[in-house]
C-alpha positions in Angstrom: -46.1 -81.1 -47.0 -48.0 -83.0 -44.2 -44.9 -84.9 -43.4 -42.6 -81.3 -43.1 -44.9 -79.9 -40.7 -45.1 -82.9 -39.0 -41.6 -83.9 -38.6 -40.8 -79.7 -37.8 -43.2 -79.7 -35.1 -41.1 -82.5 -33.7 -38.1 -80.9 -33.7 -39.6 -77.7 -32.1 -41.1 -79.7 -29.4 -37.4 -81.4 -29.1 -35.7 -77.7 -29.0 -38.0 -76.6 -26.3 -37.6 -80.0 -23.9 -34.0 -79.6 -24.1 -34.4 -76.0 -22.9 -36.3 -76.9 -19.9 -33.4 -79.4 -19.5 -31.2 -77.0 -19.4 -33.2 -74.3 -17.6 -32.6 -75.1 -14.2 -29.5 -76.7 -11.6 -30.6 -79.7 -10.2 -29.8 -80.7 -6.4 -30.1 -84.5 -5.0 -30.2 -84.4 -1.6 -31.4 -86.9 1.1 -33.3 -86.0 4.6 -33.0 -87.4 7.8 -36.7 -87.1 9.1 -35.7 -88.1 12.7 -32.7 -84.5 12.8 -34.1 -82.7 10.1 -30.7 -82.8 8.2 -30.3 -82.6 4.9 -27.4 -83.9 2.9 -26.3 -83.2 -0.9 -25.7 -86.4 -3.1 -24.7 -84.3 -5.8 -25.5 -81.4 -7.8 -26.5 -81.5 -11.7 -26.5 -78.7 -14.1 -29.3 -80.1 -15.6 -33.0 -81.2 -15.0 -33.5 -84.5 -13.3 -36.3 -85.8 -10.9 -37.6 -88.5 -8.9 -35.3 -90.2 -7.3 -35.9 -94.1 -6.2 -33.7 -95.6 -3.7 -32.3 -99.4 -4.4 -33.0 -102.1 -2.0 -29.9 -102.6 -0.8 -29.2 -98.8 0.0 -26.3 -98.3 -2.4 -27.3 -96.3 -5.5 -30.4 -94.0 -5.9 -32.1 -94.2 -9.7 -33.4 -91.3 -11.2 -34.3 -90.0 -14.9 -33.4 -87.0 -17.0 -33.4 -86.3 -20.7 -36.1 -89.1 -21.1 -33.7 -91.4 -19.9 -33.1 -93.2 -16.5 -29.6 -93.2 -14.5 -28.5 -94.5 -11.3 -25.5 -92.8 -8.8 -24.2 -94.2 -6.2 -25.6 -93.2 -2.5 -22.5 -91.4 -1.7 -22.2 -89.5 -5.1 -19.0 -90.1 -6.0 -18.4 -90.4 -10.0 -20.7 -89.4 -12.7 -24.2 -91.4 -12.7 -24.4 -94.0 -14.9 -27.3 -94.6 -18.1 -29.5 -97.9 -17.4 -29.9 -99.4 -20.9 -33.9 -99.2 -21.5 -33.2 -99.7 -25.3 -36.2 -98.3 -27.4 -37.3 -96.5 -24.6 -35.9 -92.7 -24.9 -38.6 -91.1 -23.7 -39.1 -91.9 -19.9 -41.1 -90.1 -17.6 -40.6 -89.4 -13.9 -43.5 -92.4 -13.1 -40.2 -95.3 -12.7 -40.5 -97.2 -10.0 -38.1 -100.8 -8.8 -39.8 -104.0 -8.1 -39.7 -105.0 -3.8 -37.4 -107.7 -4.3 -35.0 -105.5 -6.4 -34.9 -107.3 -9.6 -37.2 -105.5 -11.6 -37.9 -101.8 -12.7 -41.5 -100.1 -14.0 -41.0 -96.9 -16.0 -43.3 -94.9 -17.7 -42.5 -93.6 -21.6 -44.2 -92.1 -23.9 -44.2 -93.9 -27.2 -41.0 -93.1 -29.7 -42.9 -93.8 -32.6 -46.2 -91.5 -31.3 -47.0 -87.9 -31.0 -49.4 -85.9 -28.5 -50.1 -86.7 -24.4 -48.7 -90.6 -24.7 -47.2 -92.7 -21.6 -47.5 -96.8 -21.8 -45.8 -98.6 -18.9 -43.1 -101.1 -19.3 -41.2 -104.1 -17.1 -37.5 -104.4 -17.2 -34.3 -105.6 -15.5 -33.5 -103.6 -13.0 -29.7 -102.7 -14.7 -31.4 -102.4 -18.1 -32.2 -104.5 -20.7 -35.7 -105.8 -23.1 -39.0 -103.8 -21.4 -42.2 -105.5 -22.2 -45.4 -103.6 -22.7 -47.9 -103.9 -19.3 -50.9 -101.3 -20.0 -52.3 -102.0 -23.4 -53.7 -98.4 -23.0 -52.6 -94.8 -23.0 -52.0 -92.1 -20.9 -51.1 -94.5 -18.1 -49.0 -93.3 -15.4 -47.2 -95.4 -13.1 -46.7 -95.0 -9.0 -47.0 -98.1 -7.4 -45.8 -101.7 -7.2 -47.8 -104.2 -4.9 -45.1 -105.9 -2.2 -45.8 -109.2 -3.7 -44.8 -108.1 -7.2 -47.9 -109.3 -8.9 -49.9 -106.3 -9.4 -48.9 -102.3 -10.9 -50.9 -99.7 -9.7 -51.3 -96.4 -11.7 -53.1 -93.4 -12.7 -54.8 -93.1 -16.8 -57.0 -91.2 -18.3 -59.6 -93.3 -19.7 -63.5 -92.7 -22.0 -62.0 -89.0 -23.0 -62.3 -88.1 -19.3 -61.3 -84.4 -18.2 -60.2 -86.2 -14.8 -57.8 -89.6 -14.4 -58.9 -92.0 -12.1 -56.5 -95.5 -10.3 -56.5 -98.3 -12.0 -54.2 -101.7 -11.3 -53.1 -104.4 -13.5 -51.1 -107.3 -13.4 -47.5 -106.9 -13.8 -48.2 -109.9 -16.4 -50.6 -107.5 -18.8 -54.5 -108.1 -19.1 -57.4 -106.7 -18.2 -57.1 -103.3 -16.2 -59.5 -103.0 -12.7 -60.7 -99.1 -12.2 -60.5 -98.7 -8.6 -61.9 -95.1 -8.1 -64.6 -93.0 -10.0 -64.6 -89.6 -8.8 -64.9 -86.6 -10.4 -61.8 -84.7 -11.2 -57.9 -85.9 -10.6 -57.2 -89.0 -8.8 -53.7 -89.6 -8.9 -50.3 -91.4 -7.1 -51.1 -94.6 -6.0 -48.8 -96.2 -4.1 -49.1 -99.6 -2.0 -48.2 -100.2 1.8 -45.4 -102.5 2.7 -48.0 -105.3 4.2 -50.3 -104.7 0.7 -53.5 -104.1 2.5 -54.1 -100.6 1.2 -53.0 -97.9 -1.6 -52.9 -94.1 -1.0 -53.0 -91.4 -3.4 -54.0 -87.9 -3.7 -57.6 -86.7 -4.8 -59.1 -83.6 -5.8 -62.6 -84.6 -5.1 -63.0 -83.1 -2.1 -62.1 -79.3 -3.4 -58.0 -78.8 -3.2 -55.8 -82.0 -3.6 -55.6 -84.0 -0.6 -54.1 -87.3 0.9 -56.5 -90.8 0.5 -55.9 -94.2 1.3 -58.4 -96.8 0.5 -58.2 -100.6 0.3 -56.3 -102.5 -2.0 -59.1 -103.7 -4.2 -60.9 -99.8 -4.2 -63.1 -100.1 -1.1 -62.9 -97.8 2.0 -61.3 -94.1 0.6 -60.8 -92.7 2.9 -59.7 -88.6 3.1 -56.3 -88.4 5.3 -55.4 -84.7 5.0 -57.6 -81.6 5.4 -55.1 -78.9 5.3 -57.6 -76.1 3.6 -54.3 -74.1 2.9 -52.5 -76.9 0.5 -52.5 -78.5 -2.5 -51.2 -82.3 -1.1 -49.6 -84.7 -3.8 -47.7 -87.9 -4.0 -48.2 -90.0 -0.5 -44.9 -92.6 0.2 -45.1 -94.7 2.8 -41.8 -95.9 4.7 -40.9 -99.4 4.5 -41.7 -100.2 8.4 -44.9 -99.0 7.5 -45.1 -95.9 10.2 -44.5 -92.8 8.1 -45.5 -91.1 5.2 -44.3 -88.1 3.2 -45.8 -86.0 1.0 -45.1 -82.6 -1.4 -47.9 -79.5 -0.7 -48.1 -76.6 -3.2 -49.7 -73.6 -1.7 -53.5 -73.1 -2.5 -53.4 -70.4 -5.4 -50.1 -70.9 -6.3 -51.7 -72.9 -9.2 -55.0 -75.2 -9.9 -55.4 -77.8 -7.3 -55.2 -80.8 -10.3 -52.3 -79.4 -11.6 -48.3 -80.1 -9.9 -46.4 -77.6 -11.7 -42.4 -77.4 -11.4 -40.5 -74.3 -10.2 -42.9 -73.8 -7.4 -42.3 -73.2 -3.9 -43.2 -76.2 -2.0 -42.9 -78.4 1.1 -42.5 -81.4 2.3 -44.6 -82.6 5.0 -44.6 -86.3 7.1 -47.8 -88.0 9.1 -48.1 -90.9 10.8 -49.2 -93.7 8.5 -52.4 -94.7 10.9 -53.3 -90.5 9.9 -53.1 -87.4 12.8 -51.1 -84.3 12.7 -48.7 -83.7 10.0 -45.3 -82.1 10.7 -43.5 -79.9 8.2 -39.9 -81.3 7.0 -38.7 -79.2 4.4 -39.5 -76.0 2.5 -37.5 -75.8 -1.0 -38.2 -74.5 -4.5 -39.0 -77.4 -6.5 -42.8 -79.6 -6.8 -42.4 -81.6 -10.1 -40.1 -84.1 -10.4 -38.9 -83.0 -7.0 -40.4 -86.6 -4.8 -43.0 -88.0 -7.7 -42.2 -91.1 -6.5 -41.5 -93.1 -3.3 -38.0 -92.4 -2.6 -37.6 -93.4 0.9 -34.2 -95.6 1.9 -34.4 -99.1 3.2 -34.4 -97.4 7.0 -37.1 -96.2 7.1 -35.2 -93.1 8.4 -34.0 -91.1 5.5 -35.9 -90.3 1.8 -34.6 -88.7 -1.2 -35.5 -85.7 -3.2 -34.6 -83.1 -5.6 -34.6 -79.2 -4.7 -34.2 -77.3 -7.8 -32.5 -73.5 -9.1 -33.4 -71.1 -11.9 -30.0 -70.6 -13.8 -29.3 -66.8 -13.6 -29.5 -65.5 -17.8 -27.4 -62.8 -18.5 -29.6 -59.8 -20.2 -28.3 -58.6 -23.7 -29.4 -55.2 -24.8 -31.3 -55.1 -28.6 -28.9 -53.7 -31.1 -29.4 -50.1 -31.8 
C-alpha cells in the first residue's frame, strides 16, 4: 500500500511538472548592453531557462524538461539534447568549465524524492557525470577561472536559510564561506578569481554582495530599497555586471518566483549607479546563470508568455 502511494505521488508530481512545462512560450533572446537591442534566438513553446553561452561564441546551452540542450547562436534548426545519461532531472544551476571542456549541472537525484539537488562534472557534449558535493540541496552558480574549485549555494544543519559554500571540482571536504542569517545565494567568480558575488538577504530585501574568494570582505553592492536583486554575472573583461530585480512586494525577498515582472539592470563591476536594461515578464529561469557572450558586449536570457486557455462553460 506504502509503495502505491508512493509511486502515485510520483506520478502526480510528474503530471504537474509537465504542466508547468507546458504552461508558458518560451523566448531566447540576446541583448546588446552597449544599443539596448534585443534580438530573438528562437522561440519555444515550451518552458526552458538559463541560458549559458559557449566559449567560442557559437551555441548557447540551456535546459528544459530536466534535461540540458544546446542551439546554435543564430537559431537555426531544432536544439539539440546533450547526453547527461542518468541525469534526467537537471535544474537551471548548469554552468561550462572556462576552458570549455567541461560542464557543472545541478540534478536532483532519480532514485530520490523531496527538495534534492547533488552537483555533477561532465564533458561538455555529454557523456559519464561524476558526483562533486557529497551533500544535498546543493546548488550550483559558479566555476573558479582556474577550474579547480565550484562555488555554490546548500542548505546545510536543517537551516531555514542557505549559505555559499565551495569545493573542489575533485570532491572533498566543502569550505562554508558565509554565515548569515537568512538566503545567501548565486555565487559566481570574477574572470581574474580574486572575488565571488552573490545576492544576500541579510541586509532586509535581496541585494548584490561581493566578498573575497576565500569568504573575507562582503561587501553590500546594491541598496536599491525598491528591489528584490538576484543573480550577479560578471562580463568576461571584468567591467560589467548584470543582474534580475523583482519588485519589493511582488513576493518575499528570499524567494525568485517565475511569471513575475522583472528587470534587468547592469553596474559597473568596481560598484556605482546601476542602469536599467530591460523590463520583461519572466524572473526564474529567465538569467539564473551567467549568460554573458565571449564579448563582453552582449548576454543571453529568456523572457517568457502565459499561453492564452480557452474557457469551457460547465455542462448544464
Amino acid at each position: 500500500m506504502r509503495r502505491f502511494l508512493f509511486l502515485t505521488i510520483l506520478c502526480l508530481a510528474a503530471l504537474t511538472a509537465k504542466a508547468q512545462q507546458n504552461k508558458v512560450i518560451s523566448t531566447l533572446e540576446v541583448l546588446d548592453v552597449q544599443t539596448g537591442e534585443r534580438r530573438v534566438v528562437k522561440e519555444f513553446d515550451y518552458l526552458i531557462e538559463a541560458p549559458n553561452w559557449t566559449r567560442d561564441g557559437r551555441w548557447l546551452y540551456f535546459n528544459s524538461g530536466g534535461l540540458i540542450y544546446k542551439i546554435d547562436i543564430e537559431g537555426k534548426g531544432n536544439a539539440r539534447l546533450v547526453d547527461t545519461q542518468f541525469l534526467s532531472r537537471c535544474n537551471n544551476d548548469h554552468i561550462l568549465s572556462s576552458d570549455g571542456k567541461w560542464m557543472a549541472v545541478s540534478s536532483s537525484s532519480n532514485a530520490s524524492s523531496g527538495r534534492t539537488s547533488y552537483i555533477y562534472v561532465l564533458p561538455v557534449e555529454g557523456g559519464t557525470p561524476r558526483l562533486v558535493t557529497p551533500y544535498s540541496p546543493s546548488y550550483l552558480h559558479g566555476w573558479s577561472p582556474d577550474g579547480k574549485t565550484l562555488a555554490y549555494c546548500a542548505f546545510r544543519n536543517n537551516r531555514k536559510g542557505a549559505d555559499i559554500y565551495t569545493i573542489s571540482v575533485d570532491g572533498g571536504e566543502e569550505v562554508q564561506l558565509t554565515d548569515a542569517p537568512g538566503l545567501d545565494d548565486g555565487p559566481e567568480y570574477s574572470p581574474d578569481g580574486k572575488h565571488i558575488w552573490f545576492n544576500s538577504v541579510r541586509t532586509g530585501l535581496m541585494q548584490v554582495w561581493r566578498m573575497n574568494a576565500d569568504g573575507s570582505g562582503q561587501t553590500q553592492m546594491t541598496f536599491d530599497e525598491t528591489r528584490n536583486a538576484w543573480f550577479p554575472h560578471v562580463s568576461p573583461d571584468g567591467k560589467l555586471v548584470i543582474y534580475i530585480t523583482y519588485h519589493k512586494g511582488d513576493l518575499e525577498p528570499g524567494e525568485h518566483l517565475a511569471n513575475k515582472n522583472v528587470e534587468l539592470w547592469m553596474m559597473p563591476a568596481s560598484g556605482g549607479e546601476p542602469r536599467l536594461m530591460v523590463s520583461l515578464f519572466g524572473g526564474q529561469g529567465t538569467i539564473n546563470t551567467n549568460s554573458w557572450a565571449p564579448d563582453s558586449r552582449h548576454v543571453a536570457f529568456v523572457s517568457y508568455r502565459i499561453k492564452a486557455t480557452s474557457f469551457q462553460p460547465p455542462r448544464p
